[in-house]
Each structure stands twice: as C-alpha cells, then as structure tokens.
N, C-alpha and C positions, 0 to 999 in steps of 0.2 A: 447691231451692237450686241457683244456677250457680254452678259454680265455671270461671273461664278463667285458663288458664295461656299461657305462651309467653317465649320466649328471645330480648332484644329487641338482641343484637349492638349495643348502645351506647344508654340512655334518650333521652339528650339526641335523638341522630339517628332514632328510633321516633317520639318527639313529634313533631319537625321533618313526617316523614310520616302526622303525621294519627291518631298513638295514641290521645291521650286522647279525641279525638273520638270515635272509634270505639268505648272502649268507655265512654264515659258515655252509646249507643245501646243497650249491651247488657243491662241493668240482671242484671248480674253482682251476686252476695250475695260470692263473694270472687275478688281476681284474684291470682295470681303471677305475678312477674315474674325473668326469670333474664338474667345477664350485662349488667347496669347500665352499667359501666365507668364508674360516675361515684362520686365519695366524696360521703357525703350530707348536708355544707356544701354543695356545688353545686347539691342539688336542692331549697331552697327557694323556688324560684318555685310559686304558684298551681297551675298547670299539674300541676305532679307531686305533687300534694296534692288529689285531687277530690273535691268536694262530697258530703257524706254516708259517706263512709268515713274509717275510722282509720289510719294511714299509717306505713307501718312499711320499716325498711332498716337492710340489714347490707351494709357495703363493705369490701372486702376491705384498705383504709388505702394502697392504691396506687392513685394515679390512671389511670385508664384501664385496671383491669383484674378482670374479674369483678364480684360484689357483685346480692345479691338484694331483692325485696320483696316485701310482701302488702299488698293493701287489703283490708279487709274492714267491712261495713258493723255487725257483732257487736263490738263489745268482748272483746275477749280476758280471760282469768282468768289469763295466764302468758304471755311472750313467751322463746323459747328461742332464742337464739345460740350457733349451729354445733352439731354436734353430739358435740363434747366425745371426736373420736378424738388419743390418743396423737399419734400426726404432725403433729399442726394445721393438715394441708392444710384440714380444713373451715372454718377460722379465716379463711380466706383469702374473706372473702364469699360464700360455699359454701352457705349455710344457713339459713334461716331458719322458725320453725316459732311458729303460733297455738293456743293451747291453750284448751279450754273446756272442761265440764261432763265431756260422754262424749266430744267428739271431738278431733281434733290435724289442724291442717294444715300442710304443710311446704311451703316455695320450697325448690327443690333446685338447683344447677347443678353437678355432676357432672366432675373432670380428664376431658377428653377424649384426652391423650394424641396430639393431633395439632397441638402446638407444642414447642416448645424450655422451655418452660417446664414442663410435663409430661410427664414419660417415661411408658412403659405399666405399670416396677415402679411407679412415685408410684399409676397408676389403679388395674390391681391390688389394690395395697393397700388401695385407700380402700373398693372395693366388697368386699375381706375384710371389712373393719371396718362398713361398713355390713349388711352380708348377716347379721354378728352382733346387731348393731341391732336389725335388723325381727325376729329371732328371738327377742330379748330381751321387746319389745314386747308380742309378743305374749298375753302373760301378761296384761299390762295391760287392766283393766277399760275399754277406751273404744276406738274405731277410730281410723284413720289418713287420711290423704289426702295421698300422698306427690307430688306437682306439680313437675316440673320438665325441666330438658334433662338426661337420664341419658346421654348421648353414646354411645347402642350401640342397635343394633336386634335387633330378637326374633327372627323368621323370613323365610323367602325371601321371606315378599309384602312385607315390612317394606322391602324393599330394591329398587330396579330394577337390573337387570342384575346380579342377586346374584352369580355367577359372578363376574364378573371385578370383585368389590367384597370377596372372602374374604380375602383378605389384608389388608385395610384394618386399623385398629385400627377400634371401632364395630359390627365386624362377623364377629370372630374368633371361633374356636369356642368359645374360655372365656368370653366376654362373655355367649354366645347362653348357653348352658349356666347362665351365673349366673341370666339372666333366668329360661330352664328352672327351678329350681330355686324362686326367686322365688316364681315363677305355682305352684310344684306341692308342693313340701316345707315354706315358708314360709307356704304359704296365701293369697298375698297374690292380686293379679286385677286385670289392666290394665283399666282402665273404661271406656277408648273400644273395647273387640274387647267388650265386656258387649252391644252393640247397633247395631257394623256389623264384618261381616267381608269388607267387599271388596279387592281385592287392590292396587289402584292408590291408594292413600290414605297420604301421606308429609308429612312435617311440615320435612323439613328440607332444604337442597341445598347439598353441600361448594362447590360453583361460587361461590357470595353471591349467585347472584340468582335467586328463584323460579322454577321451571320449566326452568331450565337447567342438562344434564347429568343426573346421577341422583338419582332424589329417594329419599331416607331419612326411615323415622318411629322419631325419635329421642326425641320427646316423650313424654312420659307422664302419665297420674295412677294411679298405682298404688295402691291400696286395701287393706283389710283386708276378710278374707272375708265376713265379715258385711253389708258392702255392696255386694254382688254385685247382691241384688236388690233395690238402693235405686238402682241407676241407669235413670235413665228415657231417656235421652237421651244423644246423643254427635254429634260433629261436629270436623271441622278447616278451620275457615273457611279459605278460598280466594279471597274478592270482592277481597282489600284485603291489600297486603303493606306487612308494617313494617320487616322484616328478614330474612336467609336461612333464618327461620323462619318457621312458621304457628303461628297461635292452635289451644288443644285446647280447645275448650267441653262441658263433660258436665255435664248435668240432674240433678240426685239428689232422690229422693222423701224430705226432709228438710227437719222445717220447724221443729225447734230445734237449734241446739250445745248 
C-alpha cells in the first residue's frame, strides 16, 4: 500500500502546477493533502475529484485558509472531523482522519506558530492535547497513520544550518523534545527514517521556493509501532514542485485496511 502525503500551500495553485497529474502517475492506495485554503463548494471541478478514489475534505469555513483531505481508493467505515480538542483550534481544517477495520489514517496540518494567526501558546497547546491523543490511542486495537505538515523538525540532519535555525519556532527545544517523546515513550515511529537515514533530505523551505535557503523536513507519517516493520519503502520526491513543500511517499507491506 502507497500512501503520499504533502502540504500543498493553496489546492487550487498545486493543480494549476501540474498536481493531479503527477499523482494520478503514482498509483497511490491513499493521498493526503494539507493546507487547501479552499472551502469545499470551490473544489467541485473534475480535477479535484480523481478517478477511482473517494474524495473526502474538511475546510476550515474561512476562505483561503488551511483545510485538509484524503483520497483514498478503500471505502472508509467511519470518517472523523477534527479531532475533538477542547480549543477547537483542530476545527479549524486541521484534521481529517479515515477509519477502517484495523487501521486509521489521519491528514494533519498542525498551527505552525509562524503567522499572526498562531501564537506558539495556540501550538503548544494543540501538541499538549494531541501528544494526549496518540497516548490515548494507543490502547486501541488498530494502528495509526498520522500524514501531515506537523510544522517542527526532529533532529539536527532534519534542519540545514541547524544552528542558526534554534531559535526559529519549528525548531525549539520543546518541539524537538515532543517529537523525542513521540518516537520513544509514545511508541509511535517516523516512517520515512524506518528506511533512509541520510542527512540532506528536507521537505520543506520557510523561503516558498524549493531549494532556496534552508531546507527543513517538517513532513511526516508518523506511525504506530507495530508498523515499523510494515514499511518497505520511503522517499521525498524532489523531480516536480508543487509548493514550498515536497511529497512524503512510503510503501507499506499492507494489503487490506
């Protein structure tokens, strides 16, 4: 099973650049998508509906701002909006999650805390209340597949020029630390370090245009332990930009939900 994720800094202008095309190449089993900025009355063209998958969107009710999705070519047994924190920042097109049998997959888009619109208490918070989350979960007879733009990077190869990037929000020591935490008390297991650990491999760039300035891998699919050793494959495509972000594609040895 593919699953690709990626954070497409506005639908409309990812299509214009040649999205759909690219991944109705990839023969993805499911996609998510993070930071729409389109409410989804806008998105009934063709286009943003492809062939073979069920087509799913949560917009945050303000135009132009946030709002997630999933394709996926499964039928879901339960579709979950937001994920029901006290604050309601996740209400905010933040969330979106497919449910089946044994497994759960989530679109995530994550406050970054690097607009006016997000302070770093709003982030904070939201990864207190999410970190209770995955904790909760875990209980839970079935795995995860948490996909999206988490807006923080893990460790120094995560970052170029980490040093003078430590003060950034993204990159602060309690972000790293949650992730720590995450990866090791939580259980849980980034899926793309399951099968490449090189050091120059970034997904995102504060600059808006790929390759320039310093690249950050803010992306993730973060996992339940248990499919650790269900990933076969991992990659952050690089041919073809759609937005200040790159695609995450990871492989899983999985061949029902």
């Amino acid at each position: 099973m593919r699953i690709i994720s990626l954070s497409v800094d506005g639908i409309v202008q990812a299509a214009k650049r040649g999205l759909y095309d690219w991944l109705n190449r990839q023969d993805a089993d499911i996609i998510c998508l993070q930071d729409l900025r389109a409410l989804e009355p806008e998105l009934d063209d063709d286009i943003y509906h492809p062939e073979g998958y069920f087509s799913y969107f949560f917009d945050s009710g303000i135009k132009g701002y946030s709002g997630v999705a999933i394709y996926t070519r499964f039928q879901p047994k339960a579709l979950i909006y937001g994920l029901g924190f006290a604050s309601g920042i996740d209400m905010e097109g933040r969330y979106l999650q497919v449910d089946y049998e044994h497994y759960s997959i989530g679109s995530l888009f994550a406050p970054s805390a690097c607009n006016e619109n997000e302070s770093l208490e709003v982030k904070i918070k939201f990864f207190e209340d999410m970190q209770a989350l995955m904790h909760k979960v875990t209980r839970k007879r079935r795995h995860f597949v948490y996909c999206g733009n988490w807006a923080m990077a893990h460790a120094h190869k995560d970052v170029q020029n980490w040093r003078d990037n430590i003060d950034n929000p993204g990159f602060l020591e309690h972000e790293r630390q949650w992730l720590d935490q995450a990866f090791t008390q939580l259980g849980y297991a980034d899926a793309f370090r399951q099968c490449n650990a090189d050091t120059d491999e970034f997904s995102w760039w504060p600059s808006g245009n790929v390759g320039e300035g310093d690249g950050w891998r803010t992306d993730y699919q973060i996992i339940s332990d248990a499919l650790k050793k269900k990933v076969e494959y991992s990659m952050i495509y690089k041919r073809q930009t759609f937005s200040s972000h790159l695609p995450v594609i990871v492989d899983y040895d999985i061949e029902e939900l």
